[in-house]
C-alpha positions in Angstrom: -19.4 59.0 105.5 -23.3 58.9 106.7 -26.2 57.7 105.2 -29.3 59.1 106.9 -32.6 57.4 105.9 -35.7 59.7 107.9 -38.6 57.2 107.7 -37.9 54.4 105.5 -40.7 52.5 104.6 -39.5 49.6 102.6 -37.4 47.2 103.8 -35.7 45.5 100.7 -34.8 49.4 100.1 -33.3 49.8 103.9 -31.6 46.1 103.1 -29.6 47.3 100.0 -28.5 50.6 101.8 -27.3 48.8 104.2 -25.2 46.1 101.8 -24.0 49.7 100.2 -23.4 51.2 103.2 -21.1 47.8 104.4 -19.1 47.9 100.7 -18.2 51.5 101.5 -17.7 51.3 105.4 -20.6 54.2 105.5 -22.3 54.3 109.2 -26.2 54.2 108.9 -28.6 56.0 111.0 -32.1 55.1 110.4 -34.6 57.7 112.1 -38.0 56.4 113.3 -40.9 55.8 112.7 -39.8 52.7 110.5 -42.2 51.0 108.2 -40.9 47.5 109.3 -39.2 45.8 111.7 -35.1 45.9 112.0 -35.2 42.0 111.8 -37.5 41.8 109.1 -36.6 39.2 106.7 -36.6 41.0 103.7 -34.2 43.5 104.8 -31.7 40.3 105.6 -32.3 39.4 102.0 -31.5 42.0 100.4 -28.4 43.2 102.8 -27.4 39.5 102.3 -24.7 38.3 104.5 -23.4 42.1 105.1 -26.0 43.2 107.5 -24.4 41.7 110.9 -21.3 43.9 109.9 -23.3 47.0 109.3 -22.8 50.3 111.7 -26.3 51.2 112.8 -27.8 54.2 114.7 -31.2 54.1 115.3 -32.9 57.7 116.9 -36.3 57.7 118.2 -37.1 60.5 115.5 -35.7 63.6 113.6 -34.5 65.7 116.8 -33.0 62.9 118.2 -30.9 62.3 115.8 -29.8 66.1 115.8 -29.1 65.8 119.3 -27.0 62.7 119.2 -25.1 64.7 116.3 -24.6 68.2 117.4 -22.5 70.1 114.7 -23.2 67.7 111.8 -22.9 68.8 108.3 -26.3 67.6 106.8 -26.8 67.2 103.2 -30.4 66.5 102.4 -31.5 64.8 99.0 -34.6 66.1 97.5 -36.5 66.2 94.3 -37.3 69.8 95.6 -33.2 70.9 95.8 -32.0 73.5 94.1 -28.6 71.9 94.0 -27.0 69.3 91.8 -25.6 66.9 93.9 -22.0 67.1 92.4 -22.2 70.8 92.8 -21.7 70.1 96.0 -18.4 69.1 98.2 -18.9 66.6 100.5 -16.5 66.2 103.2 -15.8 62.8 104.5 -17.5 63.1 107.9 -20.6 64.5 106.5 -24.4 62.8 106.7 -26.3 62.4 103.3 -30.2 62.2 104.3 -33.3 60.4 102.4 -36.2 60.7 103.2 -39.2 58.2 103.5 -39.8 56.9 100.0 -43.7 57.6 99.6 -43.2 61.4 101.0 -39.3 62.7 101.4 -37.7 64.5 103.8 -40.4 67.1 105.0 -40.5 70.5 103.7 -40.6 72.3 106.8 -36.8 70.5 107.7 -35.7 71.4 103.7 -36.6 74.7 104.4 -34.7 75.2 107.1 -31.7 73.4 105.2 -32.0 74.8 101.4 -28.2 75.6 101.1 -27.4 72.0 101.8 -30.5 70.3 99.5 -29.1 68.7 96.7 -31.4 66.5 93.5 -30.4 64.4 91.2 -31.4 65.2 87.5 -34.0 63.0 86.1 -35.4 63.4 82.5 -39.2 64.2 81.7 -41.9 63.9 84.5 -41.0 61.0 86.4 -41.6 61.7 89.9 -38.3 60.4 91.7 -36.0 57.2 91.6 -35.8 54.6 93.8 -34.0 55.2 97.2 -31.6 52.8 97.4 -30.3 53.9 93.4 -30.2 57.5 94.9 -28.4 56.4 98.1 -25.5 54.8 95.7 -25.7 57.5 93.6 -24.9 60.5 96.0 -22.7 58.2 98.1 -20.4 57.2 95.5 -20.1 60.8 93.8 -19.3 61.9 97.8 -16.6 58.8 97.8 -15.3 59.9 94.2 -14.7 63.8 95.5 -12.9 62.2 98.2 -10.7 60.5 96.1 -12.2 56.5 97.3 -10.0 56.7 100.3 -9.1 53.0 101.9 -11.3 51.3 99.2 -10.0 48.4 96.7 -9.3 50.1 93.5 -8.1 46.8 91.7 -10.3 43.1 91.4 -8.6 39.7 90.8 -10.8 37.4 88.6 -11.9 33.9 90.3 -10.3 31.2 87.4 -9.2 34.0 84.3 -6.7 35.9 84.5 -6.1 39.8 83.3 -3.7 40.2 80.5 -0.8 42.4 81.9 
């Protein structure tokens, strides 16, 4: 799987991806312009320890990244999709894109893409949820549809033990 983040802004929000992307083995390709710095400290905080064993991209901006991706299957998440996003099945090479948390992806690119633009249901008028809860939330229903291939399905407890 692929996270795509177009823009982030925030870094604590780029830092969890990143942890997420790590516990799922998800390669991450962050598009520029960035709102911080790549060693900013507060994306080290919140990616913890993970971050040194994250797989990063960075592109230069949005064409970039199409051109070091030729053929990709894009799925773009947007407030304005017409899709739920588990209407839709994800393969488990495809890219899941965010966009930039004070703006989105750009209409103009959802436009082009409205077969592949998936939302998230959200009650009342709120606006939009936070990127990195919409990051686990679409990765995880993609991970689900594929069935959580090569992930740890069972936990051991540190000093209890489960009753068999």
């Amino acid at each position: 799987m692929n996270v795509v983040l177009l823009e982030p802004e925030m870094p604590a929000n780029t830092g969890n991806i990143g942890r997420t992307c790590v516990a799922t083995n998800t390669r991450l390709h962050l598009i520029e312009p960035l709102g911080f710095k790549l060693n900013d400290k507060l994306i080290k905080r919140a990616g913890l320890d993970y971050w040194d064993k994250l797989d990063v991209t960075v592109y230069s901006d949005y064409q970039n990244f199409l051109d070091r991706n030729p053929g990709a299957k894009i799925y773009m998440a947007t407030t304005k999709g017409q899709h739920v996003y588990t209407d839709v099945a994800y393969e488990p090479d495809c890219f899941i894109m965010f966009g930039k948390e004070s703006a989105g992806i750009p209409e103009d690119i959802l436009v082009e893409n409205q077969d592949r633009c998936v939302r998230i249901p959200m009650w009342g008028d709120i606006r939009s949820l936070n990127l990195s809860n919409s990051v686990s939330i679409v990765l995880y229903e993609a991970f689900r549809q594929n069935g959580f291939e090569h992930m740890t399905m069972e936990g051991e407890l540190h000093h209890l033990h489960w009753n068999k």
